[in-house]
C-alpha positions in Angstrom: 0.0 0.0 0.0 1.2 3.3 -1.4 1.4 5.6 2.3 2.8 8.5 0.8 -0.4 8.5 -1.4 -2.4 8.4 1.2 -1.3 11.1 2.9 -0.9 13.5 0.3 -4.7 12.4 -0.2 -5.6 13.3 3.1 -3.7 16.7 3.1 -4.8 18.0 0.2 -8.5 17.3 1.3 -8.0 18.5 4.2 -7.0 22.2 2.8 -10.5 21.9 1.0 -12.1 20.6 4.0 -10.7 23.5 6.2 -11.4 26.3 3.4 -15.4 25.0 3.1 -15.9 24.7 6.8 -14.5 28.6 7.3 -16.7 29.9 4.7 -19.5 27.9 6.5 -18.8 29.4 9.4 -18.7 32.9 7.6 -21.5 32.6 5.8 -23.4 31.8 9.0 -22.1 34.8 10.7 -23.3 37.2 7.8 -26.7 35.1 7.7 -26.9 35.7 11.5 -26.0 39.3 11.2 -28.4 40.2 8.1 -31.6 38.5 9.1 -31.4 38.8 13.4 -33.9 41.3 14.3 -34.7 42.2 18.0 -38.1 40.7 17.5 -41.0 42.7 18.1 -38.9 44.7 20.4 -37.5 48.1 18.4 -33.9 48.4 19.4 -33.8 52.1 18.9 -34.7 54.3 16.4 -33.7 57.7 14.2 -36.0 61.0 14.3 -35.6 63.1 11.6 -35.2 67.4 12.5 -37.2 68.4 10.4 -40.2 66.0 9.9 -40.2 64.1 13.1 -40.1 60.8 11.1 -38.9 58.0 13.7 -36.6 55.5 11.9 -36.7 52.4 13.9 -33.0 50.2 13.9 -34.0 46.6 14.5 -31.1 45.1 13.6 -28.2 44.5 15.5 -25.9 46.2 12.5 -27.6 48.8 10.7 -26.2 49.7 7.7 -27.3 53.4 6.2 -27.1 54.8 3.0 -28.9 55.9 -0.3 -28.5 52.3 -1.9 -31.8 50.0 -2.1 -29.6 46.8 0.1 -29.4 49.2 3.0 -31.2 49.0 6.2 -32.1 52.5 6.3 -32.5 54.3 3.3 -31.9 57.9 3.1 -33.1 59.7 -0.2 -30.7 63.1 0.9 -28.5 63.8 -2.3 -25.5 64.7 -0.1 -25.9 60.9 1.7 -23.8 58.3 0.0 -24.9 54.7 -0.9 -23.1 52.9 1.6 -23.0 56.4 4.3 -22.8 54.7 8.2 -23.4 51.5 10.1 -25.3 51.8 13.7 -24.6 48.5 15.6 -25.5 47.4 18.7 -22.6 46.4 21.3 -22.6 45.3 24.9 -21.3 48.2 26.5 -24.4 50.2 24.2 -25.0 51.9 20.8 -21.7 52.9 18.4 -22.2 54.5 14.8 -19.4 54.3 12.2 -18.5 55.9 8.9 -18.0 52.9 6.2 -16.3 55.7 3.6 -18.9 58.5 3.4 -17.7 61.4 0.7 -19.8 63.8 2.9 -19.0 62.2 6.3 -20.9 61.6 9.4 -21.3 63.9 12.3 -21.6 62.8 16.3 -23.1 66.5 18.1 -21.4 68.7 15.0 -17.8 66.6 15.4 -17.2 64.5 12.3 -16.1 61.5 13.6 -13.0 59.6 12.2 -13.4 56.1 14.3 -17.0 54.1 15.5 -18.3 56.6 18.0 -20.6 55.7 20.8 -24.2 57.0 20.5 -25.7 58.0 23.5 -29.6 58.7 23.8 -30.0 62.3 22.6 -27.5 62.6 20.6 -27.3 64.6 17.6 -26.3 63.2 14.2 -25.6 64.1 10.7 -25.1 61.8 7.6 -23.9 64.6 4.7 -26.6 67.2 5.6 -29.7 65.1 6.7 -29.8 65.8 10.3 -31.2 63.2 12.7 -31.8 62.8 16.9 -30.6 59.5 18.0 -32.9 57.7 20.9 -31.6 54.6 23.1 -35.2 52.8 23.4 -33.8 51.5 27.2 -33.2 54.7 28.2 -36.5 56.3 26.2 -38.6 54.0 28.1 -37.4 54.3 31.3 -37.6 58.3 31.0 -41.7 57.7 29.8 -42.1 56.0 33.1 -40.8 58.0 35.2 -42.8 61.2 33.4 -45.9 58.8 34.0 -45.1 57.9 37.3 -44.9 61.8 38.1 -48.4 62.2 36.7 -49.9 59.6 38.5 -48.8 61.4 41.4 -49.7 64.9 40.4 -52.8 63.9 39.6 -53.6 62.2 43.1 -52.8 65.5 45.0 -55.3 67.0 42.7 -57.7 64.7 43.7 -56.9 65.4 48.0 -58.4 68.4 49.7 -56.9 71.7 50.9 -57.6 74.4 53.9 -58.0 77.4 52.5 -58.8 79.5 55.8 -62.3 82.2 55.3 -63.5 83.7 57.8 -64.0 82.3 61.4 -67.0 80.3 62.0 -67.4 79.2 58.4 -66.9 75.4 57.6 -67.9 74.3 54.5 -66.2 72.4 51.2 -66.1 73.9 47.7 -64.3 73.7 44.5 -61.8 76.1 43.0 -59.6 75.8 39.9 -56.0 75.2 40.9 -52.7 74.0 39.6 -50.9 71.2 41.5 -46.9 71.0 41.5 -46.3 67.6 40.5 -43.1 67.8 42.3 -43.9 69.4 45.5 -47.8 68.3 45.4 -48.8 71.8 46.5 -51.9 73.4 45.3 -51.9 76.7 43.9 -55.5 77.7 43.4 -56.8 80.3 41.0 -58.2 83.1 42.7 -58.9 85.9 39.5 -60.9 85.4 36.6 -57.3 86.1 34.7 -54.1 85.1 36.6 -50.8 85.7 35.6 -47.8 83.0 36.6 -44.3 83.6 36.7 -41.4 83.9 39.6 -41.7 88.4 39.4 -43.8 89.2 43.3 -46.5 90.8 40.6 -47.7 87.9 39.9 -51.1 86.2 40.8 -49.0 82.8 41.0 -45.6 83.2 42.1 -43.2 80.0 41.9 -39.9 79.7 42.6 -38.5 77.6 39.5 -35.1 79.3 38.1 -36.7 78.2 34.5 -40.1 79.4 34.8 -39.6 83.3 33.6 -40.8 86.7 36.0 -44.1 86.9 33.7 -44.1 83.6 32.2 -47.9 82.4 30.9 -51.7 83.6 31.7 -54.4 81.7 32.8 -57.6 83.2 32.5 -61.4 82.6 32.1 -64.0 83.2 29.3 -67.4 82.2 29.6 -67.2 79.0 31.3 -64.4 77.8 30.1 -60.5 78.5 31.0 -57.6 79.0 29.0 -54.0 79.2 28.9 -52.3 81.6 26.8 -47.9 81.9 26.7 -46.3 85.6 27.8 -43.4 85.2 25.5 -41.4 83.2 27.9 -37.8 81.8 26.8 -38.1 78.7 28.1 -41.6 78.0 26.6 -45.2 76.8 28.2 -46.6 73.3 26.9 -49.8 71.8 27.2 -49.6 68.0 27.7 -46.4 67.6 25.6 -47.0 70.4 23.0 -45.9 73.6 22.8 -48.1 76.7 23.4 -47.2 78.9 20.9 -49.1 82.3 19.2 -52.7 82.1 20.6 -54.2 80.6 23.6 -54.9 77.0 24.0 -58.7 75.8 26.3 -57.6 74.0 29.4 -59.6 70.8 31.2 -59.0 68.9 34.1 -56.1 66.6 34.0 -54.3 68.5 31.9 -50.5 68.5 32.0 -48.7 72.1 31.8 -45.1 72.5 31.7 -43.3 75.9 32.5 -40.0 75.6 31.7 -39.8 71.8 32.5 -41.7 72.3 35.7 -44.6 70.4 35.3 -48.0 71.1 37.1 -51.3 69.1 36.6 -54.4 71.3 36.1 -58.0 71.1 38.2 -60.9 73.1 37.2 -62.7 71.6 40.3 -60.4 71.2 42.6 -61.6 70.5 46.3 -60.8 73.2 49.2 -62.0 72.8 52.3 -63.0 76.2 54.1 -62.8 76.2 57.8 
């Protein structure tokens, strides 16, 4: 029996062996890397400036471009067909440029190397401008605000003293804003209050946002409404900016001055005593 034949058989087939079982291996790691999605769950997700478009990335690489085979496809002229890859790691989000002509851009730095992403961030492929948002940390940020509400809206639902004149004990209903942080009650006495930090207000609060004059609250008919002063740091009525105009108010209504958030109570339930 010829043994040098059979071990040049045996290494020669091994070197064909070895060579199909790597690109078995390979071609199960791009398989795995194309087609794994995070299920139902969205991993995270783009918002576009100026439309408000929310992109979700539900793969664990995310490859972005102009081209048809990418993930996310970006019709921006200035974006190139193979722009960026967003992929998830353990230690969290990291973008990448994969060769861009236009680059991409980690809070107005172009970045040279993967970059980590963290929720908030601002980025730019060429000149299509996009807010990046960590679901994780998204979430957690939704519970808390409705966690806050929950609360604010119990103190709105618990009475207060107001003291009247001696001998007079009775239980009636004002409308009033409640601090969602501090619980307190701040009832609407005038027909037409103004709030703000400045002692000439009808409201006064102490916030270091909220401006000296910062939004009115008043009443037409039956109804009330809430109407901006022009503040800097803006008034929003359950998530939405107050802008030009005045916007009607109801009960469980969230207002934000400045970020400090109050709930509002057109019957809200004082005690006289």
């Amino acid at each position: 029996m010829d043994f040098e034949f059979v071990f040049d058989f045996i290494e020669s087939s091994s070197r064909y062996l070895l060579a199909g079982l790597a690109l078995l291996i390979i071609g199960s790691c791009v398989f795995s890397l194309v087609t794994r999605h995070f299920g139902s769950r969205v991993g995270s997700y783009l918002v576009e400036t100026k439309t408000n478009k929310k992109i979700p990335l539900t793969r664990w690489e995310n490859s972005i471009g102009r081209s048809p085979t990418c993930d996310v496809i970006l019709t921006n002229a200035t974006v190139s067909r193979f722009h960026a890859v967003i992929s998830k790691r353990r230690t969290g989000w990291v973008v990448a440029d994969t060769g861009s002509r236009t680059g991409v851009f980690v809070g107005g730095e172009k970045i040279g190397k993967p970059v980590k992403l963290n929720h908030g961030d601002k980025i730019s492929f060429g000149t299509a401008r996009y807010e990046f948002f960590d679901v994780d940390v998204d979430d957690l940020e939704r519970e808390k605000e409705r966690a806050r509400m929950r609360q604010a809206r119990a103190a709105a639902r618990s009475p207060m003293r107001v003291p009247t004149r001696a001998g007079n004990d009775s239980v009636g209903f004002m409308p009033a804003l409640i601090d969602e942080a501090s619980e307190k009650a701040y009832v609407l006495g005038c027909d037409s209050c103004i709030v703000g930090r400045s002692p000439e207000c009808d409201i006064k609060l102490r916030y270091p946002t909220v401006a000296s004059k910062h939004t009115k609250i008043y009443k037409i008919g039956n109804s009330w409404f809430i109407e901006d002063l022009g503040s800097t740091t803006g008034t929003k009525l359950n998530a939405r900016t107050v802008s030009a105009g005045r916007r009607r108010l109801k009960s469980g209504d969230i207002i934000s001055l400045g970020g400090a958030i109050f709930v509002f109570n057109e019957r809200y339930k004082i005690r006289r005593k």
